[in-house]
ZAVEX-982412 format. One record per residue (C-alpha): residue number from 1; x, y, z. Coordinates in pm, whole numbers. Each point is the difference from the previous one (the first is absolute). Last residue first. Example, Ala and Ser with C-alpha at 12.3 -4.5 7.8 and 13.67 -1.06 7.14 Angstrom:
<zazas>
<zaza><num>2</num><xx>1367</xx><yy>-106</yy><zz>714</zz></zaza>
<zaza><num>1</num><xx>-137</xx><yy>-344</yy><zz>66</zz></zaza>
</zazas>
This chain:
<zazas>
<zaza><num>125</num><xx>3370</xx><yy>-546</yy><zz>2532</zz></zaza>
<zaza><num>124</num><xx>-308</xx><yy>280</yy><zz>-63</zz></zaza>
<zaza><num>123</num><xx>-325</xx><yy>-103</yy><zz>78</zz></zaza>
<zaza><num>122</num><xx>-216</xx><yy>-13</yy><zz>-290</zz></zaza>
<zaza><num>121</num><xx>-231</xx><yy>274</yy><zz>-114</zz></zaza>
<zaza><num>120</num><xx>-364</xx><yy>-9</yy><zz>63</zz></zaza>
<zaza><num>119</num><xx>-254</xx><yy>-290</yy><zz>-56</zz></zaza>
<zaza><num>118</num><xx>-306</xx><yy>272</yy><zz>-121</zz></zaza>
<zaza><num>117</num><xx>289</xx><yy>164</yy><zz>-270</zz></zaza>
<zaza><num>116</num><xx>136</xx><yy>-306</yy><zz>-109</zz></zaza>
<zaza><num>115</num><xx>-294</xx><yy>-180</yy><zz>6</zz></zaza>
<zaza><num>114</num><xx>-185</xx><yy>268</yy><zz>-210</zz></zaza>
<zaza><num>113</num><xx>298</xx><yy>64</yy><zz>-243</zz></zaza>
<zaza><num>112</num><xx>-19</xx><yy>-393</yy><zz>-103</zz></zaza>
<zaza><num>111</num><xx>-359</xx><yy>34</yy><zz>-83</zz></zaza>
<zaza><num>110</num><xx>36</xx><yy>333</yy><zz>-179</zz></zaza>
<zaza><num>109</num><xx>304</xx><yy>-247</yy><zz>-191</zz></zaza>
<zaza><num>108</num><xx>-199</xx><yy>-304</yy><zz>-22</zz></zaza>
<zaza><num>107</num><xx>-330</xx><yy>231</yy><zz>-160</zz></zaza>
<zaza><num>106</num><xx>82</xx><yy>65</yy><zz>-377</zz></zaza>
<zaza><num>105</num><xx>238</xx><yy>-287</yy><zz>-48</zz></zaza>
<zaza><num>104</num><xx>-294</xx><yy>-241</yy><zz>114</zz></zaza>
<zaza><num>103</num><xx>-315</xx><yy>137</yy><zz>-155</zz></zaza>
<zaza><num>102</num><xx>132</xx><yy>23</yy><zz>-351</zz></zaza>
<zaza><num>101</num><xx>81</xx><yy>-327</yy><zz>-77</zz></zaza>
<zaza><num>100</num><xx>-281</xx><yy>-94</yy><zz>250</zz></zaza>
<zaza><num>99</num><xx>-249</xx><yy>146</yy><zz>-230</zz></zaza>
<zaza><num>98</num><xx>136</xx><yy>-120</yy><zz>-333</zz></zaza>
<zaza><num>97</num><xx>-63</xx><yy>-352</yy><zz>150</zz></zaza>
<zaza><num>96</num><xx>-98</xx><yy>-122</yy><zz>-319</zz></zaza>
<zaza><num>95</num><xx>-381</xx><yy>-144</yy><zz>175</zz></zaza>
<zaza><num>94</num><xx>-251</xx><yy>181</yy><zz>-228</zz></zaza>
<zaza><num>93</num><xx>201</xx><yy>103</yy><zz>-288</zz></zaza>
<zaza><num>92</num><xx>198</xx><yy>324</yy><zz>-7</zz></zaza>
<zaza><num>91</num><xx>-25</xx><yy>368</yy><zz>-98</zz></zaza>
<zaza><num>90</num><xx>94</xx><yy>243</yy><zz>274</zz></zaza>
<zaza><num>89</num><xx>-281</xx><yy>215</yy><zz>144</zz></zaza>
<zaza><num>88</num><xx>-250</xx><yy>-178</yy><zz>232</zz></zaza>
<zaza><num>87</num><xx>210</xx><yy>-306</yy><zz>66</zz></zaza>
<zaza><num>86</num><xx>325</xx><yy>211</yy><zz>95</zz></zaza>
<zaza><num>85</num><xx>-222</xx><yy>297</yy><zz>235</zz></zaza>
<zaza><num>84</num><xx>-170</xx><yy>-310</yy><zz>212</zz></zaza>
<zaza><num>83</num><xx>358</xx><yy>-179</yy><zz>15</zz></zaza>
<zaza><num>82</num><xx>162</xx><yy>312</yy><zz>82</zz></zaza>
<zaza><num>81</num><xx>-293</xx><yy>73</yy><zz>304</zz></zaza>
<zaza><num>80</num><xx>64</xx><yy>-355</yy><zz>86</zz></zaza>
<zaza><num>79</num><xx>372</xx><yy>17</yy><zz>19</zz></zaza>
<zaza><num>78</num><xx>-26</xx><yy>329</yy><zz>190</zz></zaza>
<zaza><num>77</num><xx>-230</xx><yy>-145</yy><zz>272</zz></zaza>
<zaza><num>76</num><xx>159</xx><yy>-315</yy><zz>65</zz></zaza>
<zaza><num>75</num><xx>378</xx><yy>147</yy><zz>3</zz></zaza>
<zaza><num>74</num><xx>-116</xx><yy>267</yy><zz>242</zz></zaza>
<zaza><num>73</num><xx>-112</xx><yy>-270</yy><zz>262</zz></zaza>
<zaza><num>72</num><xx>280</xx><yy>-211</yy><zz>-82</zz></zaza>
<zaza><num>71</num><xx>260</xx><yy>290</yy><zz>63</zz></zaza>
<zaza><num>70</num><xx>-207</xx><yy>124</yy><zz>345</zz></zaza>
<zaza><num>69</num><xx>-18</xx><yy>-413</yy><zz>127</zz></zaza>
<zaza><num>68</num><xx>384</xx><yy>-26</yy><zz>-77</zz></zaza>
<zaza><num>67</num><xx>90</xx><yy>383</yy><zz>129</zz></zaza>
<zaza><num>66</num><xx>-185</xx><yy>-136</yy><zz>350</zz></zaza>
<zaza><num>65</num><xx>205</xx><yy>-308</yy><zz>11</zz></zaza>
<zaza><num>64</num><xx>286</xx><yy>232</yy><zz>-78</zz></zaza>
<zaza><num>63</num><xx>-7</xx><yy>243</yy><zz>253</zz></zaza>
<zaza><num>62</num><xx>358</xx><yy>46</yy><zz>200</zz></zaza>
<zaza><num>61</num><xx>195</xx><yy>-99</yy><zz>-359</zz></zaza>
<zaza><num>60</num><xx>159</xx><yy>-336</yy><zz>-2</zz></zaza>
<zaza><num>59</num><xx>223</xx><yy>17</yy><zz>-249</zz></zaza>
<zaza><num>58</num><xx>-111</xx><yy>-314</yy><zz>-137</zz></zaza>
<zaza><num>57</num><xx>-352</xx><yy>164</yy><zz>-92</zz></zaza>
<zaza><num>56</num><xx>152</xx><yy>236</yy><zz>-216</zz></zaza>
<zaza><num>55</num><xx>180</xx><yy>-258</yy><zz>-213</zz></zaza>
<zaza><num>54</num><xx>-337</xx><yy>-180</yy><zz>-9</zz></zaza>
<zaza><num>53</num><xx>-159</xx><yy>302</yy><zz>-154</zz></zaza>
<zaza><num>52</num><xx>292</xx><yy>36</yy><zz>-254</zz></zaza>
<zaza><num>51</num><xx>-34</xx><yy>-360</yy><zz>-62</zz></zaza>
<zaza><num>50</num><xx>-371</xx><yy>42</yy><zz>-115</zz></zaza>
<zaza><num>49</num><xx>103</xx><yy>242</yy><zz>-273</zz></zaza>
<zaza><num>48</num><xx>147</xx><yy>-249</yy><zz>-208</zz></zaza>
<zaza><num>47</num><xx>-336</xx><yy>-188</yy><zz>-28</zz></zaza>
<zaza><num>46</num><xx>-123</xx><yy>327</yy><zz>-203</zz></zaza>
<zaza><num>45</num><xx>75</xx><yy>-197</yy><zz>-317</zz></zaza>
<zaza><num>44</num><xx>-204</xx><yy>-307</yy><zz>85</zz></zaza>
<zaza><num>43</num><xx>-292</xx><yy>197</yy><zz>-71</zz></zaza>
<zaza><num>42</num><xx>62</xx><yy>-71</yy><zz>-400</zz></zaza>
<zaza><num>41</num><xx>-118</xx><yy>-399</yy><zz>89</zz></zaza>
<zaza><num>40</num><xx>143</xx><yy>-126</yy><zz>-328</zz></zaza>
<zaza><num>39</num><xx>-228</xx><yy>-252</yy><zz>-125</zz></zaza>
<zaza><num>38</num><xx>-12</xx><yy>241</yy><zz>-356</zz></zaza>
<zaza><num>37</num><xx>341</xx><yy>-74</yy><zz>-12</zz></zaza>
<zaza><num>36</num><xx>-11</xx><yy>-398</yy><zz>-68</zz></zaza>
<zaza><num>35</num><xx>-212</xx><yy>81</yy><zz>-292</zz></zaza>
<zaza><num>34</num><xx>226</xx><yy>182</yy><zz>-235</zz></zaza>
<zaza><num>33</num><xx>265</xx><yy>-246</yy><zz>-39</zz></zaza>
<zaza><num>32</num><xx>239</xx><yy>-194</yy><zz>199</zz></zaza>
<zaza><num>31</num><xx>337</xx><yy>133</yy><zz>-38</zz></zaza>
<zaza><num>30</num><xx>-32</xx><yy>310</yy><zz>-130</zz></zaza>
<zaza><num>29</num><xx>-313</xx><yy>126</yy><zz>206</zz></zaza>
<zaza><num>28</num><xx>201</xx><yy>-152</yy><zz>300</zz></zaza>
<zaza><num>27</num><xx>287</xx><yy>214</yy><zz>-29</zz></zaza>
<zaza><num>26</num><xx>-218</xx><yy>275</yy><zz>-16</zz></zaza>
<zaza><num>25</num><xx>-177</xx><yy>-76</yy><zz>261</zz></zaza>
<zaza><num>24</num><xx>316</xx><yy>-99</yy><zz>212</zz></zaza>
<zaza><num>23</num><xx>124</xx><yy>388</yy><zz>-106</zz></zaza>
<zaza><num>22</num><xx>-329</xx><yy>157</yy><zz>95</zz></zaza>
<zaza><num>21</num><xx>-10</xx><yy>-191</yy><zz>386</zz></zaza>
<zaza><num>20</num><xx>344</xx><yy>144</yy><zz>45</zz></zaza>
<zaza><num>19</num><xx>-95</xx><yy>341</yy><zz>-95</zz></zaza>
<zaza><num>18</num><xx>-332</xx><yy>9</yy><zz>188</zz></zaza>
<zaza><num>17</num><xx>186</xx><yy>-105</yy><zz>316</zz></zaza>
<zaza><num>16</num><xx>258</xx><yy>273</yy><zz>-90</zz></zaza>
<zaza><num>15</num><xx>-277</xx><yy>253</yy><zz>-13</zz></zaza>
<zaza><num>14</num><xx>-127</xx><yy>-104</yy><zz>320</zz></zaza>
<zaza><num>13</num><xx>296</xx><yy>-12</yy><zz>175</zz></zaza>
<zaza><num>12</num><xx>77</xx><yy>343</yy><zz>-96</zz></zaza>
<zaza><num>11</num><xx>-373</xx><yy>83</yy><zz>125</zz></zaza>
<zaza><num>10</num><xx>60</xx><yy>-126</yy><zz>309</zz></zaza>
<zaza><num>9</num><xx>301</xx><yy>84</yy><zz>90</zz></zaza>
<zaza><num>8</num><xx>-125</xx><yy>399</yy><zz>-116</zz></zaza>
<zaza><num>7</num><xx>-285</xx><yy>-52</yy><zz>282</zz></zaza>
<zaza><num>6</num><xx>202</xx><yy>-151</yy><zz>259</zz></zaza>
<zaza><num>5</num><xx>221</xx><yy>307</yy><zz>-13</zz></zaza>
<zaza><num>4</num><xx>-260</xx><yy>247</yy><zz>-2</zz></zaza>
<zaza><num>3</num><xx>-132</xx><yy>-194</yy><zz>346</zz></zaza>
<zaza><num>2</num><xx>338</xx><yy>29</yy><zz>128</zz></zaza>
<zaza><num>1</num><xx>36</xx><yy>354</yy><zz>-38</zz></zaza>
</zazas>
């Protein structure tokens, strides 16, 4: 149950991440102009999903240095696989960072599910 549980946090906090980061983009593309967006770093929107981890970790669950190295190792893989699949089928110049737009949101919460899973539940208080 807990690893389901991690996974939905996750992807709520992603979405809200992606929310938040939309609304100062937009308030941005009013204020100063068209060009200041295009410097947006769009990975920036699964950054919300990196507290969930660290909210994990604080509970002190019996495995977690081991659910660290497991999450990290599945986070490597599946963001390069992503970023292979993004630059070979979605349309963007050479450097946009369309691959890590899609790489990130796509693999944090498998990622997250893996540590949770490999660093066990938490002791109950």
């Amino acid at each position: 149950m807990h690893v389901r549980g991690i996974v939905k946090a996750t992807i709520i906090a992603e979405l809200a991440t992606t929310a938040l980061v939309g609304l100062l983009v937009l308030a941005m593309w009013l204020v100063l102009g068209d060009a200041w967006v295009r410097d947006i770093p769009w990975g920036s929107c699964a950054l919300g999903a990196t507290g969930v981890a660290a909210d994990y970790f604080r509970k002190d669950p019996p495995n977690r240095r081991r659910g660290v190295q497991a999450g990290l190792a599945v986070l490597l893989v599946l963001v390069l696989a992503a970023m292979v699949a993004a630059d070979q089928w979605l349309p963007s110049e050479p450097g946009g960072g369309m691959s890590a737009t899609v790489g990130l949101p796509i693999a944090l919460p498998v990622a997250n599910g893996v540590f949770a899973f490999v660093a066990g539940p938490p002791p109950v208080r």
